[in-house]
VOBA-1610 file (N, C-alpha, C; in pm, whole numbers, padded with zeros to 5 digits, always signed):
BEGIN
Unk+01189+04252-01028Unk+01163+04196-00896Unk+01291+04138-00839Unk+01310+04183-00737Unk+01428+04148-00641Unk+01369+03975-00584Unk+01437+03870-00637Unk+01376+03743-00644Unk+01494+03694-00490Unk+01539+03767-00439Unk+01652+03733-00379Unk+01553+03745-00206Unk+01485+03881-00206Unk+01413+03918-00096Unk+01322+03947-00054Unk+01242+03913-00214Unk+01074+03939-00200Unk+01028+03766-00105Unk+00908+03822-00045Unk+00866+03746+00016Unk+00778+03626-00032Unk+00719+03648-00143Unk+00699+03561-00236Unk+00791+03490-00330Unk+00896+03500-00357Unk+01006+03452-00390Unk+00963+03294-00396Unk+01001+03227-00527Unk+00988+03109-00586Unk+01030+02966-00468Unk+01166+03012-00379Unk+01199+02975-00263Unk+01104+02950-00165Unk+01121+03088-00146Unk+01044+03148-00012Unk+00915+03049-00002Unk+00820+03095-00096Unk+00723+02999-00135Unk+00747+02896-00074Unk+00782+02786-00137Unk+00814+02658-00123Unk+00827+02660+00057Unk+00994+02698+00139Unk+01054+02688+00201Unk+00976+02749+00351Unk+00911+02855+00312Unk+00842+02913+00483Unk+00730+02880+00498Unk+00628+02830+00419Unk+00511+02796+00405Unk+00397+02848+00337Unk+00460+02955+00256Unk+00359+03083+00204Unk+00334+03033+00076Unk+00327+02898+00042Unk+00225+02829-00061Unk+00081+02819-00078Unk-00025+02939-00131Unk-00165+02953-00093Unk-00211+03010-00231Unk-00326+02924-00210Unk-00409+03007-00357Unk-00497+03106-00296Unk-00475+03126-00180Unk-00575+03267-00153Unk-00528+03384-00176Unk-00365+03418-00242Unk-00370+03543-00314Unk-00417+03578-00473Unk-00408+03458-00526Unk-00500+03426-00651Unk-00661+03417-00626Unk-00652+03363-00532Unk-00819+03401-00552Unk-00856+03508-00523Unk-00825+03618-00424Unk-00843+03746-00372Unk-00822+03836-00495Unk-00707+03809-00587Unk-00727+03942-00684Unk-00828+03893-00803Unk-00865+03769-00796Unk-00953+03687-00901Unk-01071+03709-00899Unk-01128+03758-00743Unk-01244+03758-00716Unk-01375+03804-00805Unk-01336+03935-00847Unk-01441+03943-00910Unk-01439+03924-01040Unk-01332+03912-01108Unk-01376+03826-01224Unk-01419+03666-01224Unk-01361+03585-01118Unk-01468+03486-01085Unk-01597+03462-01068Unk-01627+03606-01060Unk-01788+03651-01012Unk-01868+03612-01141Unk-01802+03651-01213Unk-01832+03715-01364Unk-01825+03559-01464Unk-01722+03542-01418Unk-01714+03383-01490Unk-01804+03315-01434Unk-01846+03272-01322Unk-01958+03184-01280Unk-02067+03218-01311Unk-02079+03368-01308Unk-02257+03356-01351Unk-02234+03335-01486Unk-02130+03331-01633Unk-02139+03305-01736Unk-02171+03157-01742Unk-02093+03065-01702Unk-02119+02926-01671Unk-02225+02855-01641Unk-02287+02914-01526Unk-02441+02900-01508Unk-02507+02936-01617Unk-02532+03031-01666Unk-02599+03106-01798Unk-02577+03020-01897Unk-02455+02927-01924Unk-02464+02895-02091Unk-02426+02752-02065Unk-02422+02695-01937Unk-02462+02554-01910Unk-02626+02538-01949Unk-02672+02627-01940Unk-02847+02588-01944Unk-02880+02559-02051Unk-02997+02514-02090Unk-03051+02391-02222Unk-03179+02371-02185Unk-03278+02387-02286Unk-03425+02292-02297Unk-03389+02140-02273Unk-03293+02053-02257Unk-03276+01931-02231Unk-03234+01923-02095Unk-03354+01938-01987Unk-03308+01911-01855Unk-03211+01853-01808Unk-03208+01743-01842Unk-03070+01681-01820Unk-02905+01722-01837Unk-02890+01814-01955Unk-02776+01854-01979Unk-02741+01950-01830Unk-02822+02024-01824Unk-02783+02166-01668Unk-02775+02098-01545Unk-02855+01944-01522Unk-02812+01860-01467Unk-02716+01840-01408Unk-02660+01744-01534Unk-02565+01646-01512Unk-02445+01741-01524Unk-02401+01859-01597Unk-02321+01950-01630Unk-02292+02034-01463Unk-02418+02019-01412Unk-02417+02105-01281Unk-02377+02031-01171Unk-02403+01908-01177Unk-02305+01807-01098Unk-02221+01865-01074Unk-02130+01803-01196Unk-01974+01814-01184Unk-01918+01965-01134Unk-01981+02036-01209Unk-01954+02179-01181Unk-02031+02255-01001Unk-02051+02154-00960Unk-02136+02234-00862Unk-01992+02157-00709Unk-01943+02051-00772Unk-01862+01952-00699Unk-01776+02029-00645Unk-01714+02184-00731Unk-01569+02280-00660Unk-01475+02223-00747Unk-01344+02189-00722Unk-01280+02223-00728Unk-01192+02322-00725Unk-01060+02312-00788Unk-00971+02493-00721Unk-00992+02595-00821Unk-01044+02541-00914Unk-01111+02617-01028Unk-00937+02729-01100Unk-00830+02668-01077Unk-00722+02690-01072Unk-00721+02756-01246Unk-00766+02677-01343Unk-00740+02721-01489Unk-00812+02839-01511Unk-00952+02868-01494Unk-01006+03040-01516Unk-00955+03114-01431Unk-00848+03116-01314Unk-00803+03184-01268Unk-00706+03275-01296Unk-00626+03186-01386Unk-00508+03210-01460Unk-00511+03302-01537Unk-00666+03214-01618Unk-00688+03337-01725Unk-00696+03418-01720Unk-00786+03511-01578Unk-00794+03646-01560Unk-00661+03713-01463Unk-00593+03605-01411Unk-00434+03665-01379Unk-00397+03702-01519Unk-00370+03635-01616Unk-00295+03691-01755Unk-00332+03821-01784Unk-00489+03807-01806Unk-00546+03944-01854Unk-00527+04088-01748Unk-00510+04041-01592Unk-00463+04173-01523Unk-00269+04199-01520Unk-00222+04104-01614Unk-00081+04129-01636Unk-00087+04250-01808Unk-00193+04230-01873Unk-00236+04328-01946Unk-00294+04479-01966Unk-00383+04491-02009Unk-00404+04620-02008Unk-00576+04607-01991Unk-00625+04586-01829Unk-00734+04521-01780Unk-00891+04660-01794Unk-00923+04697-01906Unk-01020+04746-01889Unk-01147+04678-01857Unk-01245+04752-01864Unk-01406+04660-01814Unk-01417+04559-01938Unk-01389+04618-02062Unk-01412+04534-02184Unk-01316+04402-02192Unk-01222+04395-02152Unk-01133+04344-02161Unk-01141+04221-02040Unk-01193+04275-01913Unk-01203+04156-01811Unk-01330+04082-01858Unk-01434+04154-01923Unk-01573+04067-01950Unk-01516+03981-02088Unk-01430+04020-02168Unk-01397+03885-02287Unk-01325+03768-02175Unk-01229+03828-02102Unk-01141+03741-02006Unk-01194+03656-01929Unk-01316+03732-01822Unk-01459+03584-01754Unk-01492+03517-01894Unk-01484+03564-02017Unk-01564+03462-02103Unk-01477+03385-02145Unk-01346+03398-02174Unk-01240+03270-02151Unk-01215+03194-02057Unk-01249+03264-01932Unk-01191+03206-01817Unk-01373+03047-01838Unk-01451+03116-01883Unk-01558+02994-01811Unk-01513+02950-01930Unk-01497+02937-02068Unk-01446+02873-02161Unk-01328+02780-02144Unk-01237+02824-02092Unk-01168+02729-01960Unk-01207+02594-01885Unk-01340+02674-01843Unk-01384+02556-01733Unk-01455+02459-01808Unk-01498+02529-01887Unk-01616+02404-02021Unk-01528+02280-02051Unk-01420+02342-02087Unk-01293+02237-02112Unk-01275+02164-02071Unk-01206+02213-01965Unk-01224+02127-01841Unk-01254+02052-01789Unk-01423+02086-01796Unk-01507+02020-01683Unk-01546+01854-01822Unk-01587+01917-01972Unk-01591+01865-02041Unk-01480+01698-02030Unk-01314+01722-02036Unk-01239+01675-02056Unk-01271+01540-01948Unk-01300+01600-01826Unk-01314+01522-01661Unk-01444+01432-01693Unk-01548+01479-01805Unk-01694+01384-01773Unk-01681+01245-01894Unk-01520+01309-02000Unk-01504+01198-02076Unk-01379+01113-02036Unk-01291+01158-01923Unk-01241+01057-01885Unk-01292+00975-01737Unk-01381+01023-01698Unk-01477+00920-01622Unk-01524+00855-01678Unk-01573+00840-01792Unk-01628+00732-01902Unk-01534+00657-01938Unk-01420+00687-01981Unk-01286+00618-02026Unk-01189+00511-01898Unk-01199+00551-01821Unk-01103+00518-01630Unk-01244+00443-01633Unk-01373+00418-01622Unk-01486+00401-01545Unk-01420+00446-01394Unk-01430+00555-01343Unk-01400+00591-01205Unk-01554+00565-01183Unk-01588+00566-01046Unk-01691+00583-00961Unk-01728+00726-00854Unk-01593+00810-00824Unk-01574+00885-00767Unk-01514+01013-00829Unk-01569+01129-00793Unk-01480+01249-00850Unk-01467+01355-00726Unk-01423+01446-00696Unk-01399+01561-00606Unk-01499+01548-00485Unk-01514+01364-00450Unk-01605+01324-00338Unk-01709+01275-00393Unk-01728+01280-00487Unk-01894+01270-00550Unk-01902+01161-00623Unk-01995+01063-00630Unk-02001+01001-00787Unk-02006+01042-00895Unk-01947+01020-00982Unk-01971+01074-01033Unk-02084+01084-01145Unk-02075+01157-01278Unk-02159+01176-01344Unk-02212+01018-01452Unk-02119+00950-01456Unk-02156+00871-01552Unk-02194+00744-01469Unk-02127+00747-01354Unk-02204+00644-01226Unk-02333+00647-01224Unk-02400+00775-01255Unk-02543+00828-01191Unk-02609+00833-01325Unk-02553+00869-01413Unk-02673+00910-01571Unk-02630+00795-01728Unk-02460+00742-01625Unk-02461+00682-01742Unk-02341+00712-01833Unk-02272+00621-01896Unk-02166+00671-02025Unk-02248+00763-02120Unk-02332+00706-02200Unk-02339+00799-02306Unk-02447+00943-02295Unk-02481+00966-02174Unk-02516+01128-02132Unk-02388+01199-02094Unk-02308+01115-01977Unk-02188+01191-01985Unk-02095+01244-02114Unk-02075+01128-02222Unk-02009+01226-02310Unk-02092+01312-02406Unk-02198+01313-02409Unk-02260+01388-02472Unk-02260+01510-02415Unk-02278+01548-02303Unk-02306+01610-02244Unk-02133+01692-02206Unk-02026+01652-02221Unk-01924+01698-02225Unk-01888+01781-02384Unk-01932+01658-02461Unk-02007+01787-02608Unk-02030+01857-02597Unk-02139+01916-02554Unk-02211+02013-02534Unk-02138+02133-02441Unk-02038+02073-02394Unk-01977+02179-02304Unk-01853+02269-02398Unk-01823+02155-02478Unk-01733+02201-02588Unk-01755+02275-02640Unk-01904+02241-02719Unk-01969+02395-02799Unk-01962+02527-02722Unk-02004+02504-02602Unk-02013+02631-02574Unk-01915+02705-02535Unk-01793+02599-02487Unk-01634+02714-02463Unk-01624+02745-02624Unk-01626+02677-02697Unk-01595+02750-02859Unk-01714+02867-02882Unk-01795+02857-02818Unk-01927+02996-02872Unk-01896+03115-02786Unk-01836+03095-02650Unk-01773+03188-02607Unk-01664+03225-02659Unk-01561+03151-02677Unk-01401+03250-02759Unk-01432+03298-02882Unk-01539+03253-02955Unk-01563+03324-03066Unk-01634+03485-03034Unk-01713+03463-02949Unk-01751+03563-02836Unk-01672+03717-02844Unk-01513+03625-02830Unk-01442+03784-02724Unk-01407+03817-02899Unk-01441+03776-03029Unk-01361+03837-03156Unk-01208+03847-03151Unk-01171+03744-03109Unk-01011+03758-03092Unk-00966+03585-03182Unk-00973+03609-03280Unk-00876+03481-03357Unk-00763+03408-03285Unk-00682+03480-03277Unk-00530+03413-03241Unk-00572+03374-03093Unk-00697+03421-03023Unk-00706+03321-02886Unk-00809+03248-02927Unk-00876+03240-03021Unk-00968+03108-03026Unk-00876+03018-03102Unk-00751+03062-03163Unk-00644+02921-03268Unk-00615+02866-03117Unk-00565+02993-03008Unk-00468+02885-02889Unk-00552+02836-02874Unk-00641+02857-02791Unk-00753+02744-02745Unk-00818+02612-02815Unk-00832+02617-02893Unk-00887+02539-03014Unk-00741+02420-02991Unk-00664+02484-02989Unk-00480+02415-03036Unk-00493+02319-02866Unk-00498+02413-02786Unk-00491+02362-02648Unk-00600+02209-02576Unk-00678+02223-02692Unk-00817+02140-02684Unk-00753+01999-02776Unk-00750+02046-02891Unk-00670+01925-02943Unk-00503+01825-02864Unk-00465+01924-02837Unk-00411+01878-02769Unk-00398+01798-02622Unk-00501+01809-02566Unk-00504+01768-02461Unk-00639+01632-02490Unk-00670+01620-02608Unk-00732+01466-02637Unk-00589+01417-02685Unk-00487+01466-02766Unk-00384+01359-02795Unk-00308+01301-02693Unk-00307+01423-02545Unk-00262+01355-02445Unk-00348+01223-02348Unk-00458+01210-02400Unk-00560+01129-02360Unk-00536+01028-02426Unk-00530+01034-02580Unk-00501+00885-02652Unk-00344+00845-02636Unk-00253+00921-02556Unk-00126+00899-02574Unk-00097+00868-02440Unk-00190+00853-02293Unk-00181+00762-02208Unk-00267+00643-02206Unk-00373+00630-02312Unk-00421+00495-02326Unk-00288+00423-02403Unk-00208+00453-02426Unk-00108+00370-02519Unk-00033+00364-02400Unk+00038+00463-02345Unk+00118+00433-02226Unk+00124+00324-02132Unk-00047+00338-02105Unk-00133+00192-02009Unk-00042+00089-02058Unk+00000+00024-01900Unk+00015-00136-01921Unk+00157-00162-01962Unk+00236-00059-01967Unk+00387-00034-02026Unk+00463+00000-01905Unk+00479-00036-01780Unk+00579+00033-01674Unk+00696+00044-01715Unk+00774+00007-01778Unk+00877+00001-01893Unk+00919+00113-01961Unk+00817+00193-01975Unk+00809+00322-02079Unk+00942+00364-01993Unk+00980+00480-02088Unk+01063+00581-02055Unk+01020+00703-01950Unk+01033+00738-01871Unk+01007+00864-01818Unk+00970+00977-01932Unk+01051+01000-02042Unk+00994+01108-02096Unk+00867+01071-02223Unk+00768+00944-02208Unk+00680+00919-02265Unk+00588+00989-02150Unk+00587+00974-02012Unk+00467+01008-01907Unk+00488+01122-01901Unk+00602+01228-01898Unk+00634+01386-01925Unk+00544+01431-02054Unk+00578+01367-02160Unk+00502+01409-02304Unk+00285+01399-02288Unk+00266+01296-02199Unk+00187+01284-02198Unk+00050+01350-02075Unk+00149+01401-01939Unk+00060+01487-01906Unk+00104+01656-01961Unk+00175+01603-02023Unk+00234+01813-02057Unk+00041+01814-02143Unk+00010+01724-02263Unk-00070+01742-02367Unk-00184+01733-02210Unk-00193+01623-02156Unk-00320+01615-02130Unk-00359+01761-01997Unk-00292+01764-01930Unk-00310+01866-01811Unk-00227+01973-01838Unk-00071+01983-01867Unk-00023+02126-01869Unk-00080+02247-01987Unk-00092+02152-02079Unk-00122+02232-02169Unk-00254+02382-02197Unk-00438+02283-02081Unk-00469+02350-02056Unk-00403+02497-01907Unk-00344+02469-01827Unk-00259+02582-01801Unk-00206+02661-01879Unk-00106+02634-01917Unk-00038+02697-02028Unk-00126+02841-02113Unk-00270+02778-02143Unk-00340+02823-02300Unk-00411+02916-02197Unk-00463+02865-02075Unk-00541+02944-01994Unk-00485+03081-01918Unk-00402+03062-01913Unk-00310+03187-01882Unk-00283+03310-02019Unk-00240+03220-02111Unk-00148+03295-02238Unk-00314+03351-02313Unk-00427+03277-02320Unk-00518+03382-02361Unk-00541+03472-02294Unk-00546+03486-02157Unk-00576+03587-02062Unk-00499+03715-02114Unk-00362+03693-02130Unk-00275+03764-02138Unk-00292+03825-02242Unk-00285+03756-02384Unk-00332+03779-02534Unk-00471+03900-02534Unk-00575+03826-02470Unk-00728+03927-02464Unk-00695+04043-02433Unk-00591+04088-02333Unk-00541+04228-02249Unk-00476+04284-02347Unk-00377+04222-02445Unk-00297+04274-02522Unk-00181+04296-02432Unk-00164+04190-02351Unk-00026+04230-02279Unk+00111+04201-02419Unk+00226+04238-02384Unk+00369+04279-02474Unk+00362+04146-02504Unk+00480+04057-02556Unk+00514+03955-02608Unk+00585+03846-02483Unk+00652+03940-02455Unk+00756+03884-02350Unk+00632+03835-02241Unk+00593+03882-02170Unk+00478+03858-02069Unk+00369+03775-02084Unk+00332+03764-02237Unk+00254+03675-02295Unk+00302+03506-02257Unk+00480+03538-02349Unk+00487+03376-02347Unk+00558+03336-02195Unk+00589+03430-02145Unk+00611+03411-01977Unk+00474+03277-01937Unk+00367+03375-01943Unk+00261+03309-01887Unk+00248+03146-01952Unk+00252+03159-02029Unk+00235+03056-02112Unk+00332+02944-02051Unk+00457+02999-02029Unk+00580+02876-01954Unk+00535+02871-01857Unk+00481+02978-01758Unk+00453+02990-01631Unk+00370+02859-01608Unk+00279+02826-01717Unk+00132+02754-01696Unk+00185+02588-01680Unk+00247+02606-01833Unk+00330+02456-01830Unk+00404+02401-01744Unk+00469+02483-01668Unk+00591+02438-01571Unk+00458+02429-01455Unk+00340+02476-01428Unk+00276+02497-01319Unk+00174+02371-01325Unk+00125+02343-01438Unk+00063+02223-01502Unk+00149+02087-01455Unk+00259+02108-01480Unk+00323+01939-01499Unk+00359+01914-01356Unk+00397+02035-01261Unk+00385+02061-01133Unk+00253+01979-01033Unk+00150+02035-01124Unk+00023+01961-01044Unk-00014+01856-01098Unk+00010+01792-01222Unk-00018+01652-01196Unk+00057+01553-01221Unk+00210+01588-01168Unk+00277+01520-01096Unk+00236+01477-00974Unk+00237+01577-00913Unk+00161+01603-00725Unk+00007+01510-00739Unk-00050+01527-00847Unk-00187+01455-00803Unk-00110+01345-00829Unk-00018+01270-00922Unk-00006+01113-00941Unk+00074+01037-00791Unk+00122+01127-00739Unk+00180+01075-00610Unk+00098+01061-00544Unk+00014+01203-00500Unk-00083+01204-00364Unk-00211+01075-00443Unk-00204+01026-00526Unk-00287+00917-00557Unk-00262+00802-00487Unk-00123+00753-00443Unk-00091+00633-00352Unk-00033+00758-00268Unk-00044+00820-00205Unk-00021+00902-00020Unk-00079+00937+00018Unk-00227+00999-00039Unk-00318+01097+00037Unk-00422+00955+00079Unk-00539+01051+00150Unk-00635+00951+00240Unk-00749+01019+00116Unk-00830+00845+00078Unk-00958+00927+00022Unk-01076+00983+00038Unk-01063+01037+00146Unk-01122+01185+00215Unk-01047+01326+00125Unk-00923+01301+00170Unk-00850+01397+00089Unk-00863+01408-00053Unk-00881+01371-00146Unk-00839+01329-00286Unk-00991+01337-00326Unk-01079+01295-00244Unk-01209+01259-00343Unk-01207+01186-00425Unk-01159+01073-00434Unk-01164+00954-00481Unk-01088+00811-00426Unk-01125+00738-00461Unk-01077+00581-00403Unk-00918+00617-00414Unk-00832+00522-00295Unk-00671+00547-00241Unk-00662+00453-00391Unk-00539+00420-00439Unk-00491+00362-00553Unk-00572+00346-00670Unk-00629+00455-00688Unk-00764+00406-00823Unk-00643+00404-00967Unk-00515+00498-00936Unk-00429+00433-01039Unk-00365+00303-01085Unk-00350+00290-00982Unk-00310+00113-00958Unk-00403+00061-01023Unk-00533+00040-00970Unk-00646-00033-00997Unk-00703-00023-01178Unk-00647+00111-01217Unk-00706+00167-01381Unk-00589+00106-01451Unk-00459+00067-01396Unk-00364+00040-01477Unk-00262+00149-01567Unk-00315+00309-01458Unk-00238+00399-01566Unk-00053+00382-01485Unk+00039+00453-01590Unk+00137+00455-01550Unk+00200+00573-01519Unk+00269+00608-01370Unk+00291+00755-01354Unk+00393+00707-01269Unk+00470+00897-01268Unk+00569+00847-01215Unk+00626+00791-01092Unk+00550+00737-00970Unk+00606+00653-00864Unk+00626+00531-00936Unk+00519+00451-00987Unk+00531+00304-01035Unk+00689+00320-01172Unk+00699+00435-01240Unk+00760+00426-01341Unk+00912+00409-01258Unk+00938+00511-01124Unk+01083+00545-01077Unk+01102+00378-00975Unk+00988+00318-00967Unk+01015+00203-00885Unk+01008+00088-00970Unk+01017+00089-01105Unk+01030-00011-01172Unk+01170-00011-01191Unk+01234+00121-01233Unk+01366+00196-01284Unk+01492+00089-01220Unk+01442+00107-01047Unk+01524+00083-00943Unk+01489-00046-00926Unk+01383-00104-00994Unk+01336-00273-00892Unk+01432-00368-00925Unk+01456-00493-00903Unk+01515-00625-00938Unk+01428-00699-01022Unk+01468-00806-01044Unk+01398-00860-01196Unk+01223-00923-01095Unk+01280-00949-00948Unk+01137-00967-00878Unk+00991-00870-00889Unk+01121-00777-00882Unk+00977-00645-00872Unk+00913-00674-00999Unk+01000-00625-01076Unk+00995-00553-01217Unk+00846-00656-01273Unk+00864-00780-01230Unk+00795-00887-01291Unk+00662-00862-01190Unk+00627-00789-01100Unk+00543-00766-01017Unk+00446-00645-01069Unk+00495-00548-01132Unk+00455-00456-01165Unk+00376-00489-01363Unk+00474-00585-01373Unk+00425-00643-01548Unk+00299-00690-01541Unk+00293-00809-01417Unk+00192-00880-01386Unk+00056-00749-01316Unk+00074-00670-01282Unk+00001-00602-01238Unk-00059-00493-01342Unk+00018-00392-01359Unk-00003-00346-01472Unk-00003-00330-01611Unk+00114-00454-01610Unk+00098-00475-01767Unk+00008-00596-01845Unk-00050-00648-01734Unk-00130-00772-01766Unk-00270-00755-01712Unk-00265-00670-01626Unk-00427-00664-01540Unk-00446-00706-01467Unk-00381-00822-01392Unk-00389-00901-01281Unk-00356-00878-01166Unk-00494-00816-01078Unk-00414-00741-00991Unk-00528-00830-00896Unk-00426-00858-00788Unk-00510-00944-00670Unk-00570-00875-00497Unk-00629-00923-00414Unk-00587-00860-00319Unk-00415-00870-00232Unk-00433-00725-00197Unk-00332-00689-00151Unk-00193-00649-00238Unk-00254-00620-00359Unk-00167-00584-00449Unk-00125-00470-00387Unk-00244-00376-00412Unk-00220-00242-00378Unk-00072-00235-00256Unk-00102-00315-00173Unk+00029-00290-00041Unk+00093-00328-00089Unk+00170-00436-00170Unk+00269-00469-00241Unk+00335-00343-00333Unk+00213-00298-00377Unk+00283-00207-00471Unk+00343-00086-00396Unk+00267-00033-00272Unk+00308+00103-00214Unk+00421+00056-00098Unk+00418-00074-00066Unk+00565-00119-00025Unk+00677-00102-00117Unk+00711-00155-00194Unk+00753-00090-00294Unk+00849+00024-00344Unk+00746+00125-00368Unk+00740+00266-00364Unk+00796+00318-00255Unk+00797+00268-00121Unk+00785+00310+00010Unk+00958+00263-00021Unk+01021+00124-00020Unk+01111+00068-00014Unk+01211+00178-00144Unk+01174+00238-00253Unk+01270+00329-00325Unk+01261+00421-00330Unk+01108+00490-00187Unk+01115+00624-00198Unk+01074+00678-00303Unk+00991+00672-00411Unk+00963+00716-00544Unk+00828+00839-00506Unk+00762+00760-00363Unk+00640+00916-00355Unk+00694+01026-00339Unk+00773+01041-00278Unk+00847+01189-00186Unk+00979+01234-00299Unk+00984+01127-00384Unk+01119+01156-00527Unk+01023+01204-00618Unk+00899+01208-00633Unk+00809+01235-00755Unk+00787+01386-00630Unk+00750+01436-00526Unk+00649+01540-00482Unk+00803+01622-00534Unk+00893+01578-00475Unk+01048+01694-00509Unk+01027+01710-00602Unk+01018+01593-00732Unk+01039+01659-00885Unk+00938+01778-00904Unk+00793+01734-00822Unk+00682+01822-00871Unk+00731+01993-00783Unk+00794+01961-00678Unk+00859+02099-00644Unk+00938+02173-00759Unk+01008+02109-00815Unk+01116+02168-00935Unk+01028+02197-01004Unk+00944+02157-01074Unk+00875+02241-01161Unk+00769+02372-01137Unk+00750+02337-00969Unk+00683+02493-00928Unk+00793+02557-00938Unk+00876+02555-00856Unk+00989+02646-00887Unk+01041+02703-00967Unk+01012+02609-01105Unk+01066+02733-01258Unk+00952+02761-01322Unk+00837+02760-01251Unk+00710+02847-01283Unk+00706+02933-01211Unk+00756+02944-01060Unk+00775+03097-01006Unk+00871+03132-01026Unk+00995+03077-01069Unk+01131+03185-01120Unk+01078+03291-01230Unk+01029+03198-01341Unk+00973+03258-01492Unk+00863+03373-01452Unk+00780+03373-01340Unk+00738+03481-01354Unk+00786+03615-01265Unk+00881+03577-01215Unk+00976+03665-01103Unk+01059+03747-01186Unk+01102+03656-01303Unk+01228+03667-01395Unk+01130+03815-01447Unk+00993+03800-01494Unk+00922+03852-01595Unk+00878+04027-01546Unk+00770+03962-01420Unk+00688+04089-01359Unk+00723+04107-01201Unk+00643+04194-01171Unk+00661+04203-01056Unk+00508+04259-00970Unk+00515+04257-00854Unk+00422+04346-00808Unk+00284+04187-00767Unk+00147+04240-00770Unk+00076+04206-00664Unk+00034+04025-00729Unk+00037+04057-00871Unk-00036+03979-01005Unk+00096+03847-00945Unk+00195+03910-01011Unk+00310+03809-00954Unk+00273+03752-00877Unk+00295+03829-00753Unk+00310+03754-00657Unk+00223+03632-00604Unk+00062+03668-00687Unk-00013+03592-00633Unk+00000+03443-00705Unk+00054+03458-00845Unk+00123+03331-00945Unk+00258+03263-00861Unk+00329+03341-00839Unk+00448+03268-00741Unk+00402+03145-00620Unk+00295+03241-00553Unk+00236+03145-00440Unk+00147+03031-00484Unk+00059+03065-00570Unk-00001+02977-00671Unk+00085+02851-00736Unk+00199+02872-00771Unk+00278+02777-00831Unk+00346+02689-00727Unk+00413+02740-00581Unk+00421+02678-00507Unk+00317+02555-00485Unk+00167+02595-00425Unk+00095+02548-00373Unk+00010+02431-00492Unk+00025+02459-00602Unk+00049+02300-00704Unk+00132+02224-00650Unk+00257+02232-00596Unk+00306+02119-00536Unk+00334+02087-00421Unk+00279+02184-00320Unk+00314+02102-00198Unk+00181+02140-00112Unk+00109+02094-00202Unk-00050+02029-00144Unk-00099+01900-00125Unk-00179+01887-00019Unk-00177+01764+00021Unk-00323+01694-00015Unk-00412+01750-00089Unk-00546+01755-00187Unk-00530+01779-00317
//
C-alpha cells in the first residue's frame, strides 16, 4: 500500500476528516448479523433474570467495536462460510467479555449510568450483576471451545486474564496522582487494549491468516485500544453527559487516575499538587471540586495533550496496518483507528 497517497492513509485519516466506523461496519455487516443472533441465542437461560439483565446492557449499543475486529481479522484470512461462522462465534465471544467485564466494573466504580442507561446493578443490584457477568463468561468460553481451535481459546482465555489484572492494577493505582505515567499505560493496555488486541488476532488466527498479518492485527488492536481509552479518559472531563452516557467527571468523583489529572499534577506547584492529594488521594472531594480540577487541566492544557497522545497511537495502528495489507479490509481498520481518537462520544 502506497501509505503516501491512499486516501485512507493513517494521516489522511486523522487530517481531512475521513475518521468513520462506517467502513468497518459496512464490510462487517453480515457477520454482525451472525454474531447478534448468536448472542441473543446463548444469552438465554431458564433464569429469567439472567436474559434480562444481560439484555440490558447488551440492548444499550454501543460501537460494538471489539467483534468487529474479529471478523476484520478473519476477512484478512482465508474467509470461507466455515470460517466466518467460527469468527461470529468469537466475535459474540468478544462481546460476552466485554459486556461481562462492564457489569463487574459497575459493581466495583458503583456508577449509576452506562451508554445513557442505568445501569444494571442500579436496577437488579450488585450481586445479580456479577453473577450474571459469570454467566456471560461461560458462555464466551463455550463458544471458543466451539470453533475447535486451541491456540485461540489460550489467546482468549490469556486476554481475559489479563484484563482482570488490569482491573486489580487500577484499584491500586486509585488515589496515587503521583504514579508514573507508565503505571496508567500498563494498566489500560491489560484492562482495555488487550481485549482489542486478542479480538482481532483470533479473527485472524480462525482464517489461518500468515504470521506476519496475524501479529500485525494484534499491534494494530493494542495501539487502537490504548488509542480509545485514552480518548474516553479525556472526553470524561470534555464531553457533555448526553454525549458520554454517563455523569461529566464520574472520574474525578470514583477517584480513578488517568492521564489529564496525572499530566496536571506533573506540571502543578506544590498548591496544586496538594489539591489533587486531597482530592484524590484522600477522597475529599467538596463542591466545586470538579471546576477546580478542570480549571486546572484547562490552565496546563492536559485534555487536548492527552486527545494528541490518543492521536499518536491511532496513528501507529494505521501505519502497522498500511505497513502490512492493503486493499478494502485495510482500509476500513485505518479509518477505524483514526476514529478511536478523534471522537467526540
Amino acid at each position: 500500500m502506497n501509505t503516501a497517497s491512499s486516501p485512507s492513509s493513517p494521516e489522511t485519516a486523522l487530517i481531512s476528516g475521513t475518521a468513520s466506523l462506517a467502513p468497518l461496519i459496512d464490510i462487517t455487516a453480515a457477520g454482525m448479523e451472525e454474531t447478534n443472533r448468536i448472542i441473543i441465542d446463548r444469552m438465554q437461560s431458564e433464569i429469567d433474570l439472567i436474559p434480562t439483565l444481560a439484555g440490558h446492557l447488551i440492548a444499550a449499543g454501543g460501537k460494538r467495536m471489539r467483534p468487529m475486529l474479529t471478523l476484520a481479522g478473519a476477512l484478512l484470512g482465508k474467509a470461507s462460510d466455515d470460517v466466518m461462522l467460527n469468527s461470529a462465534k468469537l466475535a459474540a465471544a468478544v462481546e460476552f467479555i466485554h459486556s461481562a467485564t462492564l457489569l463487574h466494573d459497575d459493581v466495583i466504580d458503583e456508577s449509576d449510568m452506562r451508554r445513557g442507561n442505568k445501569t444494571a446493578s442500579a436496577i437488579w443490584g450488585n450481586e445479580a450483576s456479577v453473577l450474571v457477568g459469570d454467566f456471560l463468561f461461560a458462555r464466551a468460553f463455550e463458544l471458543m471451545v466451539e470453533t475447535d481451535q486451541i491456540k485461540v481459546l489460550g489467546r482468549l482465555a490469556n486476554a481475559a486474564a489479563r484484563i482482570t489484572e488490569g482491573e486489580i492494577d487500577q484499584m491500586i493505582l486509585a488515589g496515587n496522582p503521583a504514579a508514573p505515567v507508565d503505571d496508567y499505560y500498563r494498566v489500560i493496555r491489560a484492562k482495555t487494549a488487550e481485549l482489542f488486541a486478542a479480538a482481532g488476532e483470533s479473527g485472524a488466527m480462525v482464517a489461518g491468516a500468515d504470521t506476519a498479518v496475524t501479529a500485525a492485527v494484534a499491534a494494530y488492536g493494542m495501539a487502537l485500544g490504548t488509542a480509545f481509552q485514552i480518548t474516553d479518559d479525556a472526553l470524561d472531563y470534555a464531553a457533555t453527559t448526553e454525549g458520554m452516557g454517563k455523569s461529566h467527571g464520574d472520574d474525578f468523583k470514583e477517584g480513578k487516575i488517568t492521564l489529564p489529572v496525572m499530566l496536571a499534577w506533573q506540571d502543578g506547584n506544590a498548591d496544586e499538587q496538594a489539591f489533587w492529594q486531597r482530592c484524590l488521594g484522600e477522597g475529599d472531594i467538596g463542591d466545586g471540586d470538579l471546576d477546580s480540577a478542570l480549571s486546572l487541566m484547562n490552565k496546563h492544557d492536559t485534555i487536548a495533550r492527552s486527545l494528541d497522545i490518543a492521536r499518536s497511537h491511532a496513528m501507529t495502528a494505521g501505519q502497522i496496518i498500511a505497513d502490512t495489507a492493503s486493499g478494502t479490509v485495510a482500509d476500513a481498520l485505518i479509518t477505524a483507528a483514526a476514529f478511536a481518537a478523534d471522537r467526540t462520544i
